[in-house]
Structure formats: C-alpha cells, structure tokens
KOLTORPA-926499 format. One record per residue (C-alpha): residue number from 0; residue in one letter; z, y, x. Coordinates in Angstrom, 2 decimals. Each point is the difference from the previous one (the first is absolute). Layout:
REM KOLTORPA-926499
<NUM, 'A', <Z, Y, X>>
...
END
This chain:
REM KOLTORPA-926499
<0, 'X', <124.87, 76.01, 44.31>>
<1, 'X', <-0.88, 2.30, -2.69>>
<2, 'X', <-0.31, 3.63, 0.90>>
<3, 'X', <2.30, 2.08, -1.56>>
<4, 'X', <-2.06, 3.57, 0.62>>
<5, 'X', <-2.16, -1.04, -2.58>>
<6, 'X', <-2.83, 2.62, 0.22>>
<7, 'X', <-0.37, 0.72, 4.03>>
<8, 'X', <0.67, -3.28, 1.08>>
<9, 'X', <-3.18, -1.84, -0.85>>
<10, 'X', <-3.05, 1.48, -0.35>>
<11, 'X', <-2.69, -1.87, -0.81>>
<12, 'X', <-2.36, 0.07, 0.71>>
<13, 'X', <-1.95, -2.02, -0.07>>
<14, 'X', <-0.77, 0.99, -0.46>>
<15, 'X', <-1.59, 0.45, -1.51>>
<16, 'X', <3.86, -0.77, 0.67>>
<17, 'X', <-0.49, 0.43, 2.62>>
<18, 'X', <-4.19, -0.48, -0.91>>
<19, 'X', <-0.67, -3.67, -0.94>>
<20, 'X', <-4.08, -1.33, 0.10>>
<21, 'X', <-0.96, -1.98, -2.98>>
<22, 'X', <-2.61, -2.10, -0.15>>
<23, 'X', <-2.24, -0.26, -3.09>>
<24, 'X', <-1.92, -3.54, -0.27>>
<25, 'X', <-3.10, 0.12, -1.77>>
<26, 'X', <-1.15, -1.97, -2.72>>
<27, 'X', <-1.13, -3.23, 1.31>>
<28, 'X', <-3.58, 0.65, -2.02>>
<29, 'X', <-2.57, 3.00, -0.60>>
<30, 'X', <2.89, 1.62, -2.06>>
<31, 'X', <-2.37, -0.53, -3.34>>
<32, 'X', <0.55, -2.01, -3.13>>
<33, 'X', <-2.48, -1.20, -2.69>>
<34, 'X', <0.69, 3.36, -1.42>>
<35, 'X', <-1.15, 2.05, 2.87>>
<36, 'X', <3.59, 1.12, 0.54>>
<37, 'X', <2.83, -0.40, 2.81>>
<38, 'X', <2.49, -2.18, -0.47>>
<39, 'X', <3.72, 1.28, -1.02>>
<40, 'X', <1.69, 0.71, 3.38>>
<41, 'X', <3.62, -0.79, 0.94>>
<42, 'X', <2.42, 2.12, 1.25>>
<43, 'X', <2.86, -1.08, 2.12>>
<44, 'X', <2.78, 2.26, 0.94>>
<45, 'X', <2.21, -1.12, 3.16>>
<46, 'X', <3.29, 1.55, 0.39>>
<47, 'X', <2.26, 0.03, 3.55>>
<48, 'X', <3.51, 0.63, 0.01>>
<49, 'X', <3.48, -1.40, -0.21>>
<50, 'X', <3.33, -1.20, -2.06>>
<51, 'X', <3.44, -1.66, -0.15>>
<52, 'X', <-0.14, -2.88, 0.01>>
<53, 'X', <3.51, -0.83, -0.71>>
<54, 'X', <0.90, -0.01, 3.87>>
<55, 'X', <-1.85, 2.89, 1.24>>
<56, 'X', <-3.60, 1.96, -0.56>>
<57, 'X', <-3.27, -2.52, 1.29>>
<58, 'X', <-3.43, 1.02, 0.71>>
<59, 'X', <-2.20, -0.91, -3.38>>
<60, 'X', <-3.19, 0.69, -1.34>>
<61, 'X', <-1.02, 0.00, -3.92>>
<62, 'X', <-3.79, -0.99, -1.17>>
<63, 'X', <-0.26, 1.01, -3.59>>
<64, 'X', <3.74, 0.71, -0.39>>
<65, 'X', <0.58, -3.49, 1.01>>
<66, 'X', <2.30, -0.43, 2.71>>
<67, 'X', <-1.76, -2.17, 2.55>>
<68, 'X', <2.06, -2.49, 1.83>>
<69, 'X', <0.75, -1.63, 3.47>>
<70, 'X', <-0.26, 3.68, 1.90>>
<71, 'X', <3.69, 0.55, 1.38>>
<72, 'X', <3.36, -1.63, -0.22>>
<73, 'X', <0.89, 2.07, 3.32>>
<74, 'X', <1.75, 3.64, -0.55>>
<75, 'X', <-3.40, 2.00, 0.15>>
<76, 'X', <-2.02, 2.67, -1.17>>
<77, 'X', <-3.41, 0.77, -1.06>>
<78, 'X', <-2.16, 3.54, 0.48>>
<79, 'X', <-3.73, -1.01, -0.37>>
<80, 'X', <-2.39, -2.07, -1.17>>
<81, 'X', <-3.88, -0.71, 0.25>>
<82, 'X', <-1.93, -2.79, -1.53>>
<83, 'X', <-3.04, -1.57, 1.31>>
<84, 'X', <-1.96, -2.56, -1.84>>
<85, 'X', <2.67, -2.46, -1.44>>
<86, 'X', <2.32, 0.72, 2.81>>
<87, 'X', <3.29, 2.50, -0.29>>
<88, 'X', <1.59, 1.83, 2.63>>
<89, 'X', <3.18, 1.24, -0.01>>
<90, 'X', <1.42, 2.29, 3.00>>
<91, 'X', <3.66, 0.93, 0.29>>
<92, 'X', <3.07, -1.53, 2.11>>
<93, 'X', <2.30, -2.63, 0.02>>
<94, 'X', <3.38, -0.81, 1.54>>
<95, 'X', <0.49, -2.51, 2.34>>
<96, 'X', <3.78, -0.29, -0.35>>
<97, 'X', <0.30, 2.82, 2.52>>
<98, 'X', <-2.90, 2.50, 0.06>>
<99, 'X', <-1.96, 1.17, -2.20>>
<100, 'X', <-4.12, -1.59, 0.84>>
<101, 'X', <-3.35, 1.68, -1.12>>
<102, 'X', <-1.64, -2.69, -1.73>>
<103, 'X', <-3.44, -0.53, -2.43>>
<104, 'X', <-0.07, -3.15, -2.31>>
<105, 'X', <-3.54, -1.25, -0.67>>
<106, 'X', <-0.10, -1.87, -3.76>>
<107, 'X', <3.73, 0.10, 0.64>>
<108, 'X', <-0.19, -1.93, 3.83>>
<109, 'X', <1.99, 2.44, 2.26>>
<110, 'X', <-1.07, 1.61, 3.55>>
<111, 'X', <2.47, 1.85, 1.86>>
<112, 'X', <-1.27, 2.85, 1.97>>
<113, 'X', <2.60, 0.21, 2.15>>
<114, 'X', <3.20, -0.75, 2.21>>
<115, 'X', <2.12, 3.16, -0.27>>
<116, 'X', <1.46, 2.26, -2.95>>
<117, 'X', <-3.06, 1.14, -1.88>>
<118, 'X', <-2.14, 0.36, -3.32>>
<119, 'X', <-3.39, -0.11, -1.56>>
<120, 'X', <-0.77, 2.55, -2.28>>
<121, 'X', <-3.43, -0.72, -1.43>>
<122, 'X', <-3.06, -1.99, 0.55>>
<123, 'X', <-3.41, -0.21, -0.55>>
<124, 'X', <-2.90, -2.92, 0.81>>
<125, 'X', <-3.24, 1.00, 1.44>>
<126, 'X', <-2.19, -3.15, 0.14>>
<127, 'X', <2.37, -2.81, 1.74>>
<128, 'X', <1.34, 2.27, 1.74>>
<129, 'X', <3.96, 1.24, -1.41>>
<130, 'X', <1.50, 3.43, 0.81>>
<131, 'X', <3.45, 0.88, -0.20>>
<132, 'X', <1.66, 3.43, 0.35>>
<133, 'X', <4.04, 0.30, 1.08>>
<134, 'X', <2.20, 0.63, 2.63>>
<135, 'X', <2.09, -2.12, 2.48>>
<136, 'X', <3.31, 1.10, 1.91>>
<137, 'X', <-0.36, -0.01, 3.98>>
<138, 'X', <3.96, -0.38, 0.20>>
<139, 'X', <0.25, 3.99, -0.12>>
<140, 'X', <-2.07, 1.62, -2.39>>
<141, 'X', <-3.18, -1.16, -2.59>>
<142, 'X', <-3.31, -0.14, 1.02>>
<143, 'X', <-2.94, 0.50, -2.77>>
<144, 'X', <-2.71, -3.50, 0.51>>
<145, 'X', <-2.28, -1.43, -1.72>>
<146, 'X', <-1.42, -3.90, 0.08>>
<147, 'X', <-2.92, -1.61, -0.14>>
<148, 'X', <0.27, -3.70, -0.46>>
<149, 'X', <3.38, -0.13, 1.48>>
<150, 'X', <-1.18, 2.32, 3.15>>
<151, 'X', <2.13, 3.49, 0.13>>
<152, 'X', <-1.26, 3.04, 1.20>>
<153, 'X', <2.53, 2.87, 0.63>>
<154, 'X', <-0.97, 3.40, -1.67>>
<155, 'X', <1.51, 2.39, 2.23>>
<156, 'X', <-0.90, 1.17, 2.92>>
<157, 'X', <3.79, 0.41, 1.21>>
<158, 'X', <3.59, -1.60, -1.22>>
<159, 'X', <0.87, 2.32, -2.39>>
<160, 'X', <1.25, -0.68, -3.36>>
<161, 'X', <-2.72, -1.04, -2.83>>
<162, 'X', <-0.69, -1.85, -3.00>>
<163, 'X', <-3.38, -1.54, -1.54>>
<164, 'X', <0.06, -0.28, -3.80>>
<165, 'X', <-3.79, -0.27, -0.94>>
<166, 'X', <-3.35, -1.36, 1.39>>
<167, 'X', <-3.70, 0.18, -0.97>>
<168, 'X', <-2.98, -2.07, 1.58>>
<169, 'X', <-3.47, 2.15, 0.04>>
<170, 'X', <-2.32, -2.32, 1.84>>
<171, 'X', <1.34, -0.15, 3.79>>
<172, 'X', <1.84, 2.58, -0.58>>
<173, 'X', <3.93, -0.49, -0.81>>
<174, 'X', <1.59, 3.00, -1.66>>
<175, 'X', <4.11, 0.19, -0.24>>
<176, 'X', <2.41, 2.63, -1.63>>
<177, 'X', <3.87, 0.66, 1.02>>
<178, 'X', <1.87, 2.56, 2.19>>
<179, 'X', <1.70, 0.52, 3.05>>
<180, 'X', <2.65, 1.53, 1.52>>
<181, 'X', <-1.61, 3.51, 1.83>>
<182, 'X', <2.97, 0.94, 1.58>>
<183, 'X', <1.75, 1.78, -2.56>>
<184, 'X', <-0.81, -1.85, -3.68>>
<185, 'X', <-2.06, -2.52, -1.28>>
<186, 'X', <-3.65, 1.33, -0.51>>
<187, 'X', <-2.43, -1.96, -2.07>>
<188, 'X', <-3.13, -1.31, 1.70>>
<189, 'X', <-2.79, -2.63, 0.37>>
<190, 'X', <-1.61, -2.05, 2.33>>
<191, 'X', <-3.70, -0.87, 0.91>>
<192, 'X', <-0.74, -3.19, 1.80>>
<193, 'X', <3.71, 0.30, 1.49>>
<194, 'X', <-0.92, 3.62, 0.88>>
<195, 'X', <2.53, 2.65, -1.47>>
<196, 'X', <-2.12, 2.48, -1.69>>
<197, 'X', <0.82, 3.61, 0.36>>
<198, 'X', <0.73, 2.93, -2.78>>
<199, 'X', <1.78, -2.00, -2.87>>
<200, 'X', <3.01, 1.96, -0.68>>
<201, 'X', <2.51, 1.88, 2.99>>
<202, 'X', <2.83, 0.54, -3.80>>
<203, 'X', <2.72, -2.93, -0.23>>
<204, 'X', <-2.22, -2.93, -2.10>>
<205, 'X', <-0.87, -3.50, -0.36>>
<206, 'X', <-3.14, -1.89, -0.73>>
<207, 'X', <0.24, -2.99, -2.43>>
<208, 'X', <-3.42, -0.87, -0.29>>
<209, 'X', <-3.83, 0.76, 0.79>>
<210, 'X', <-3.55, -0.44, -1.44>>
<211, 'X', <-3.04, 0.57, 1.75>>
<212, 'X', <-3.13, 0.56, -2.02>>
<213, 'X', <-3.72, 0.89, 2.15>>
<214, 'X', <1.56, 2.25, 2.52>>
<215, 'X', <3.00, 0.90, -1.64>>
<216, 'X', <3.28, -0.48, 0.47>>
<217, 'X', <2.98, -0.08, -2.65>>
<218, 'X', <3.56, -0.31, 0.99>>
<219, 'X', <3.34, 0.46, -2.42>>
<220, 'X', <3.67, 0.48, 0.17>>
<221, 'X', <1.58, 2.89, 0.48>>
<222, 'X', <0.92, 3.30, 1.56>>
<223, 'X', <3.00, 2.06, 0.19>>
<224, 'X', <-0.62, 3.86, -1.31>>
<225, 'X', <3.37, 1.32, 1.76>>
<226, 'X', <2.02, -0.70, -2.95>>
<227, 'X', <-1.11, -3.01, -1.32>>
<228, 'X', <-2.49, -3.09, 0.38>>
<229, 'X', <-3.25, 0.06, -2.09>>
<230, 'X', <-2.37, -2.70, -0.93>>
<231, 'X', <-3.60, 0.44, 1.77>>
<232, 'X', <-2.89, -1.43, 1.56>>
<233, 'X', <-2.29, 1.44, 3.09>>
<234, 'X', <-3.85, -0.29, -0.60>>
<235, 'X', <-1.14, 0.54, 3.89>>
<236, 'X', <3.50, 1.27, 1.06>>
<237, 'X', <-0.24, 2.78, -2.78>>
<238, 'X', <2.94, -0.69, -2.31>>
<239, 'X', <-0.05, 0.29, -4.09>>
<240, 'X', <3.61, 0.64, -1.28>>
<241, 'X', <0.61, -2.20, -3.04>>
<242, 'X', <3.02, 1.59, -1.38>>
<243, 'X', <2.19, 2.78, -0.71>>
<244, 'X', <3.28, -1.74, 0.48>>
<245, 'X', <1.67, -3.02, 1.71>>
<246, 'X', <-2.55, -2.43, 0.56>>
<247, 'X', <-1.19, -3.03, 1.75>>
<248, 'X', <-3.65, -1.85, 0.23>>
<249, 'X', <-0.47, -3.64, 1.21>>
<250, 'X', <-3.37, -0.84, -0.83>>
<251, 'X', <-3.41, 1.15, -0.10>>
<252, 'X', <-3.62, -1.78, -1.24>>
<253, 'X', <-3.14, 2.32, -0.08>>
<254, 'X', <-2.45, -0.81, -2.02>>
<255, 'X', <-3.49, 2.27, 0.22>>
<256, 'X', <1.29, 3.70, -0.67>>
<257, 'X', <3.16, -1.45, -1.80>>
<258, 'X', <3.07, 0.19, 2.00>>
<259, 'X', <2.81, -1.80, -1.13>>
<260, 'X', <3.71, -0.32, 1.36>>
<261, 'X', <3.38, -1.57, -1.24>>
<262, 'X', <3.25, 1.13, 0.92>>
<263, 'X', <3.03, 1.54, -1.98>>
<264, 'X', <1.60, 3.47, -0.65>>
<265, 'X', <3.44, 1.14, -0.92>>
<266, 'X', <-0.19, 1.31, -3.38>>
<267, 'X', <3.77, 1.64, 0.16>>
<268, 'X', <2.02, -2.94, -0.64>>
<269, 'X', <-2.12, -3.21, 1.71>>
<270, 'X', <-2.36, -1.07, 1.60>>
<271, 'X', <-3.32, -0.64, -2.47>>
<272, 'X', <-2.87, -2.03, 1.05>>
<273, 'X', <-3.45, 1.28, -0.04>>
<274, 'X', <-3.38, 0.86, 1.18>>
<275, 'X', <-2.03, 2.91, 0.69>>
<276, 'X', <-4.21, -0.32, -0.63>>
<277, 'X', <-1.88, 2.81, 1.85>>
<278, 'X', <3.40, 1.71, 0.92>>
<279, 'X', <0.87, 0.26, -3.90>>
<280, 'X', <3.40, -1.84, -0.95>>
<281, 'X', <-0.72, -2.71, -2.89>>
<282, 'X', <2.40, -0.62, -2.54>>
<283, 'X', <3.18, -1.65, 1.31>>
<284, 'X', <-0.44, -3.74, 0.12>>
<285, 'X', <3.66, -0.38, -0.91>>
<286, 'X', <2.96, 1.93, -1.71>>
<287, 'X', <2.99, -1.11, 2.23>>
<288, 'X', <0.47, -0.41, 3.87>>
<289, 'X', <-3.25, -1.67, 1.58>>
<290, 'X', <-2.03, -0.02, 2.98>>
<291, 'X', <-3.72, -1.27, 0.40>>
<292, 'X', <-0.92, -1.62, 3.67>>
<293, 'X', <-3.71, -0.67, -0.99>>
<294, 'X', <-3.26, 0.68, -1.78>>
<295, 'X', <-3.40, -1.26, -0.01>>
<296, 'X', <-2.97, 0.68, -2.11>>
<297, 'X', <-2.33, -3.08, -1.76>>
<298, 'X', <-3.00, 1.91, -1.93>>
<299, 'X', <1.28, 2.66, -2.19>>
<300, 'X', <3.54, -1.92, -0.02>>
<301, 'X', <2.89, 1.38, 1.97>>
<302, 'X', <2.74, -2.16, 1.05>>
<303, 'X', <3.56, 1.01, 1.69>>
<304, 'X', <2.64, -1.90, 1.14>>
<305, 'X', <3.71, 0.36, 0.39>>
<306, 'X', <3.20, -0.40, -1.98>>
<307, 'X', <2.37, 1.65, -2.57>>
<308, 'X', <3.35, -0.01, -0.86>>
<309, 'X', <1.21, -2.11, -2.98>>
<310, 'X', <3.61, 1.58, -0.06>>
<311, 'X', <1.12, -2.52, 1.87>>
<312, 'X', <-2.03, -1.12, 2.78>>
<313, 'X', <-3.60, 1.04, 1.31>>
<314, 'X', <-2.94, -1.72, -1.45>>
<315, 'X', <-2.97, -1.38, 1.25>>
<316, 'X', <-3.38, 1.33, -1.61>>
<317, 'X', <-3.24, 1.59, -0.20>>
<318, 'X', <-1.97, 2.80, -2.34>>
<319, 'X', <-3.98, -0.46, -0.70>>
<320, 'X', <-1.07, 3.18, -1.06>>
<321, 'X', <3.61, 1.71, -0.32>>
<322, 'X', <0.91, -2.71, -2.43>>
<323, 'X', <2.67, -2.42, 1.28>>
<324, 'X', <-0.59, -3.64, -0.16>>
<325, 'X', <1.89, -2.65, -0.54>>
<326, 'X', <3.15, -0.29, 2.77>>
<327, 'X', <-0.75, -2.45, 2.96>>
<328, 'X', <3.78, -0.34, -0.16>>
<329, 'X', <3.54, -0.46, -2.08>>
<330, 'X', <1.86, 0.59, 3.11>>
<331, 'X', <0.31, 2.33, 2.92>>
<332, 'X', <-3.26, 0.31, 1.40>>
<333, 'X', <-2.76, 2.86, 1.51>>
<334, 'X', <-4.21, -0.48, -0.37>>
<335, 'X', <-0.93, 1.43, 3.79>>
<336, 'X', <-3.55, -0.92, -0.09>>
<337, 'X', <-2.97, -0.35, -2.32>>
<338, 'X', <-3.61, -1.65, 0.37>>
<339, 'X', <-2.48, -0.39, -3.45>>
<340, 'X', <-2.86, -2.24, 0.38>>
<341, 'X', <-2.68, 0.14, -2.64>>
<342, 'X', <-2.60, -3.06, 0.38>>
END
C-alpha cells in the first residue's frame, strides 16, 4: 500500500506529522541529588511510518531506532503519532481485504474509525481524550473529519471535496489543517471547532500541518505561484514563501519566536530534503532524492523525520540537528511521524 508520490502523498503531520502531543513524566522525586543537582534526563525519540515487509508495506513505529513489534501484519499505513505517558498512538489506515479503514493502534491494539474507504492522517492525545484528523469517502467524493474517541465530526459545511492532514488540541479548542475543493482548485485552509475559518489562501495550495501557539495560528504546505508550487506556511492567513523554486512543506512545530518547517525542494535534478528556520533554508539534510514528513523540537534539539534514497530503495530515517542518524531500516521504508520525550 505504499504510496508511490512520495512527497505529496503523506504529509505529516503530525504532526507534528501531522502534530503529535508528547508527554514528559517527571521525576518521581524533588528532581535533587546529594549534590544539589538534577538527575541526567532521558530522551526517547518515537518514530511512525512504514516498510516491506516481504509481502507488502505495514504500519510500524521505531522507539530508539528499534523497530517495535506486534503493530500490523494487515496491508496498512502510518501518518502520525503522539505519546502519552507510557502509551503510543499510532493513526493511519488499514485494509480490510476490500477497503481501505482509518484506524489508530494504542501500544500497538488497533481501533478502526470507520466502515467505508478512508484514512487517518495524524493524531494527537489531550488528556484521555484521542483526536484524529482524516477523511472518509461518502460513496462520491471525500469528506475532511476528525475523531474524538472514535466519534466523527464532519468538517465541512457542504459535500464538497476535502482532505484533513493535521490536528492540534488548544484546551477545548480543536484546530485542523487541509483543503478543499472551492469550485475551481484545491485551496488550503483550516478549521476551528469544525468551523471553516475564512482568509487562508484563494491560490491553488494545500495544508499539511498546523501549530497553534497563544493566539496564533501556523499552518504549512504549499501554494502554487502560477508556474510552480512553493513551500510555505500562513501565520493568521498571511503566507511566508519558503522558496525560490519547486517546493513542498509537510510539517511545522513553533517553538517561542522560532518557526520551524520540514519539507523538500527540487534542487535541478531531485528532490532534496530539508527545513527552513525563520523562513531561512538550512543546509540540505541529504545529498540525493529525499523528502521529510515531520519535525519536532525537544530543548535546543531539532528532530525531522522522513526517508532517503539508498540507490536502490527508499530508506527509513531521521536527522537531529541536520545530522542523520542511524537508519530505522535496511529495506524499503518512509519515517512519517516523530514524537521526542525528554523525562
């Protein structure tokens, strides 16, 4: 079930592919030693995606580069991911032998979402309570949802065509990126509270993902000049071009006055995956054909996820401060989401 458009067919997220909630424990104590200092903390990186398993790609996750087992045997894929406490979600689909079904798996127990053609796209856990962004097929055309512990609330306010690819909890308020169909293209957009919120973008574009920091909103993806798409995000519906050139972003984490977002560009011969701090390009996380579905931010620590190609086949992987870490794979295989837990 892999997706052969490698760069616009996933998005993360959460998404941050998407835009995953992590949940830092504390230290069981008063966080003091005989010394007067804290304790060494531990750092845990959790990684969503997918691979071949020898029969077809599977839904996985990776903790520490270790590929965690018991998730999915089933044809499947996986966009988000959020962590809460000790427990790991994982949104994405599976199929049933007929249809594809949005799905989460909770410490690798799976729920479907629902009982037509449809996916999850990212996920995040506010309290007990689990949020999932996608889109379901009425028979005739997809409709952008979201669910909250299993419960689906449509996100347009008539059938037209439109996709959810990202979702954010602020307290009651539920935040979610995508686009619909306006009548003539695809326009990027968000949702409020199921509430399609005016003045994103009227240009051809897609949101990928969203952050909402104090009374801000962030959104990524892309936009189409006349000529060409470009990487971007909106801050309040006023959009920040990214690049100069062909370009895609798919995820987006905000940290104070720091804006960061992953994507790719076409550098003249391939695709090269990257991301922009601030609107300023950083150096290229790879040299050869790569795409990045998700970033998140621990402390002064930047993390990415996504996937390069070997030569051969694409592989699984993530870069902590533009430095690539060991692969999460030997075979074909895509990182789509990314949650670090320090505690």
């Amino acid at each position: 079930m892999k997706n052969t458009t490698k760069l616009f067919g996933i998005i993360a997220l959460v998404a941050v592919i998407g835009f995953s909630f992590a949940a830092c424990g504390g230290d069981g104590g008063n966080g003091i030693t005989g010394g007067g200092e804290e304790p060494p903390k531990t750092t845990t990186v959790y990684a969503a995606g997918g691979y071949d398993n020898g029969s077809g790609w599977v839904a996985c996750y990776w903790k520490n580069g270790s590929l965690q087992p018991g998730m999915s045997t089933d044809s499947s894929e996986a966009y988000g991911i959020g962590v809460a406490g000790s427990d790991v979600y994982v949104a994405g689909y599976y199929n049933n032998g007929t249809i594809d079904v949005a799905c989460y798996w909770k410490n690798g127990s799976r729920t479907p979402l629902s009982t037509v053609e449809s996916q999850a796209r990212a996920i995040t856990v506010a309290g007990s309570d689990v949020y999932v962004a996608g889109y379901y097929n009425t028979g005739t055309v997809d409709i952008a949802c979201y669910w909250v512990n299993g419960s689906k609330t449509d996100l347009t306010i008539s059938p037209v065509y439109s996709r959810a690819y990202a979702i954010t909890v602020v307290g009651s308020d539920v935040y979610v990126a995508g686009y619909y169909d306006n009548g003539t293209d695809t326009v990027a957009c968000y949702w409020k509270n199921g509430s399609l919120q005016p003045g994103m973008s009227t240009d051809p574009s897609e949101a990928k993902a969203i952050a909402v920091v104090g009374s801000d909103v962030y959104v990524a993806g892309y936009y189409n000049n006349g000529t060409i798409d470009v990487a971007c995000y909106w801050k309040n519906g006023s959009r920040t071009p990214l690049s100069t050139v062909y370009s895609g972003a798919n995820a987006i984490a905000v940290v104070g006055s720091d804006v960061h977002v992953a994507g790719w560009y076409d550098n003249g011969t391939v695709d090269i995956a990257c991301y922009w701090k601030n609107g300023i390009k950083q150096p290229d996380l790879s040299t050869v054909f790569s795409g990045t579905y998700a970033i998140t931010v621990a402390g002064s620590d930047v993390y990415v996820a996504g996937w390069y190609d070997n030569g051969t086949v694409d592989i699984a992987c993530y870069w902590k401060n533009g430095i690539k870490q060991p692969d999460l794979s030997t075979v074909d295989s895509q990182a789509t989401g990314i949650v670090v837990t320090v505690e």
